[in-house]
N, C-alpha and C positions, 0 to 999 in steps of 0.2 A: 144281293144288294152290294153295290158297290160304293165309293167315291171317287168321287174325278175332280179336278180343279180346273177349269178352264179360263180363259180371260174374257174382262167384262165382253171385248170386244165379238168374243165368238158366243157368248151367253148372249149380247145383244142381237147378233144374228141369228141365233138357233129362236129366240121370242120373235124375231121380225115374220120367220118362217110360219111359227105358229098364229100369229097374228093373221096372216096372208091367207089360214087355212089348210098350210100343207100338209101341217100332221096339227092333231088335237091336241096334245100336249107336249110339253120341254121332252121327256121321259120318252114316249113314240118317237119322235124325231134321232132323240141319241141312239134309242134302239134300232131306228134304221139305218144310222149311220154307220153302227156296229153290226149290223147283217148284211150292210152292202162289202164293209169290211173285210170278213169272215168269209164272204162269198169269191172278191173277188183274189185274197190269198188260196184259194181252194182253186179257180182258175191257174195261177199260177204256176201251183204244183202240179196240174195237169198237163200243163206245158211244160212243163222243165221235163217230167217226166217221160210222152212224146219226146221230145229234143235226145233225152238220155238213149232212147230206147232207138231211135234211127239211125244214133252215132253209133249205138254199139251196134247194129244190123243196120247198115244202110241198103237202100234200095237199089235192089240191080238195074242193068240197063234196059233188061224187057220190062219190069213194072214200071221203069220212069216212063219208057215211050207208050206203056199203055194208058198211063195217067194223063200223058198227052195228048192222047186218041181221044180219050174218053172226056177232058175237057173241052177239046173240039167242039165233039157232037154236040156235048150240054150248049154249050152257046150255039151254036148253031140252028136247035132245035127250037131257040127262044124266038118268039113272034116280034121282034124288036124289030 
């Protein structure tokens, strides 16, 4: 259990939501707000991490033009 202090303004809104039916209660609502959160600093760090990880080995010039290749075909292959 925690405490949080929020202003009328956003208690107003988190009830407006509950009212409207988006989540059942105040309490649901905060906890998804806190799991989308959590979720999306976990995205994040996946990224950064990617990012860390090609800076310190970047990709040669056969893998770039194969990734070129190969996105080619994908679009090409689409019935568009």
């Amino acid at each position: 259990m925690i405490t949080l202090r929020v202003s009328e303004e956003q208690l107003r809104k988190v009830d407006e939501a509950v009212v409207r039916g988006g989540f059942p209660t105040r309490a649901a609502a905060l906890k998804t707000a806190l799991d989308r959160l959590v979720a999306e600093d976990e995205r994040r760090a996946i990224d950064q991490a990617i990012v860390e990880g090609y800076t310190r080995i970047p990709p040669t010039a056969e893998e770039d033009a194969w990734a070129e290749w190969s996105t080619t075909e994908s679009i090409r292959d689409e019935p568009w």
